[in-house]
C-alpha positions in Angstrom: -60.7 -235.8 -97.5 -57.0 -235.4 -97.6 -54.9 -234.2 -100.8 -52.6 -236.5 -100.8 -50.1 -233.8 -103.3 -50.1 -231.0 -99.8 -48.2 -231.3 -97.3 -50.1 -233.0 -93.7 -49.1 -233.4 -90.0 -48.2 -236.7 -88.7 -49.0 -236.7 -84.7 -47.6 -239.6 -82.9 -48.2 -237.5 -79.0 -47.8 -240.0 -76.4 -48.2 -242.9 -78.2 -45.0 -244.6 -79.3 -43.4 -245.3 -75.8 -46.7 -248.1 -75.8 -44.6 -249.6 -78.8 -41.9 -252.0 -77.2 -38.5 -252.6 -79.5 -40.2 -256.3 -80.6 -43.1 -254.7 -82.3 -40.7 -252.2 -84.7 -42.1 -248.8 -83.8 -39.0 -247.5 -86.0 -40.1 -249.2 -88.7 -43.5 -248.8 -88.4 -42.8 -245.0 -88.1 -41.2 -245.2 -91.1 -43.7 -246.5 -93.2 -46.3 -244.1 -92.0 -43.3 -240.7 -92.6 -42.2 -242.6 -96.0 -45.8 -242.4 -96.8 -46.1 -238.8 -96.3 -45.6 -235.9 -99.3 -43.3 -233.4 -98.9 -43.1 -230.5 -96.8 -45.4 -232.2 -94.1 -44.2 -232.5 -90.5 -43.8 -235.6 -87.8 -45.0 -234.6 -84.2 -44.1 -236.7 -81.4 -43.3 -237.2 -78.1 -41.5 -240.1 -76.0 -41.4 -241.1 -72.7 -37.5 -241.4 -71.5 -35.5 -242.6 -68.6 -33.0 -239.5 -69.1 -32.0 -237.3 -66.2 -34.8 -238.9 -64.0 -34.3 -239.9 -60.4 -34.3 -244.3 -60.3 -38.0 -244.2 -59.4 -39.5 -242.4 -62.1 -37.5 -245.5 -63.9 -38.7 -248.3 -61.5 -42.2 -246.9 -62.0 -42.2 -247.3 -65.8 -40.8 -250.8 -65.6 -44.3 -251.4 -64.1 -45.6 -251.6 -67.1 -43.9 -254.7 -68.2 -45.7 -256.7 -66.0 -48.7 -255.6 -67.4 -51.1 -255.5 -70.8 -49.8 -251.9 -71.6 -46.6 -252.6 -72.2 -44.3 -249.4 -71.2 -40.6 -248.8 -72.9 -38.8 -245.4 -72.1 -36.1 -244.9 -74.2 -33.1 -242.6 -74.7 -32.9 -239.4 -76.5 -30.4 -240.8 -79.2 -33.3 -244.0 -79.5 -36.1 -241.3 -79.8 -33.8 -238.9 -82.3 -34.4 -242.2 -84.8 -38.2 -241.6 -85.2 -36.7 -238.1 -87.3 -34.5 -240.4 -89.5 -35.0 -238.4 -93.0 -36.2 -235.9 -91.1 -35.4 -232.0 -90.7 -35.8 -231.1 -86.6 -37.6 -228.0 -86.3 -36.4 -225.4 -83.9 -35.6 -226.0 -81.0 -34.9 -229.9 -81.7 -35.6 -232.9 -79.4 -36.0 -231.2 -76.2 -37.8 -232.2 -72.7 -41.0 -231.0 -72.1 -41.8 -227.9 -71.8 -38.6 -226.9 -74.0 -41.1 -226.0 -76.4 -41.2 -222.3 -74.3 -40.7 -219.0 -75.6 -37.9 -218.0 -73.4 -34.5 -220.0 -75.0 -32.1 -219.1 -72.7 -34.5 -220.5 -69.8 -34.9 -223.5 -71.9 -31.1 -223.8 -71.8 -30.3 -223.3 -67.9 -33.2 -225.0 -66.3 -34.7 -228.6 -65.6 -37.5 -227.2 -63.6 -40.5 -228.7 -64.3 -39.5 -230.7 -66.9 -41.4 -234.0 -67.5 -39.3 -237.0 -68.4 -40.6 -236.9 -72.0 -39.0 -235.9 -75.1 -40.7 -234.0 -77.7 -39.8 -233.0 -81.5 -41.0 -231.9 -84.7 -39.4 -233.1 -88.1 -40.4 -231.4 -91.8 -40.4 -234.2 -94.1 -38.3 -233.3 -97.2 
């Protein structure tokens, strides 16, 4: 049972990019965050288009031909799932940014997958 006065973890991992732009994922991100008390956090991560070679692209557009619909989007469309949101450290990064080492996460794209990932506190 959940205390709905302390503060939770909202984990939307590799979910949203399933959401296409005519079913309102912002909104319906929204409702779910609004719904949230303070001090709890929104996890997620997002499948983007950014930086990738046209292929990894062509390969995601795929998925509109088919029932699991597929949308990559952009770091500035993925940055609007924090709206009213406080990014922790060290923001809306690629995977792994999430590493130890800062100044690696800084100079390199090795190994980087074309997904975006955050965590927001919820004030």
């Amino acid at each position: 049972m959940l205390d709905r006065a302390q503060p939770v973890a909202l984990l939307l991992v590799a979910i949203l990019h399933f959401f296409p732009d005519d079913t309102g994922p912002q909104q319906l991100v929204a409702q779910l965050r609004d719904a949230l008390p303070a001090g709890s956090y929104l996890v997620l991560t997002h499948a983007t288009g950014d930086g990738q070679p046209r292929d990894v692209v062509e390969a995601a557009e795929t998925y509109r031909r088919t029932t699991a619909r597929f949308q990559l989007r952009s770091r500035r469309e993925v940055l609007g799932f924090f709206d009213d949101c406080t990014l922790v450290e060290p923001g809306l990064v690629l995977l792994p940014g999430w590493e130890q080492d800062r100044q690696r996460r800084r100079t390199t794209t090795e190994g980087r997958l074309a997904v975006y990932a955050g965590v927001g506190r919820i004030w």
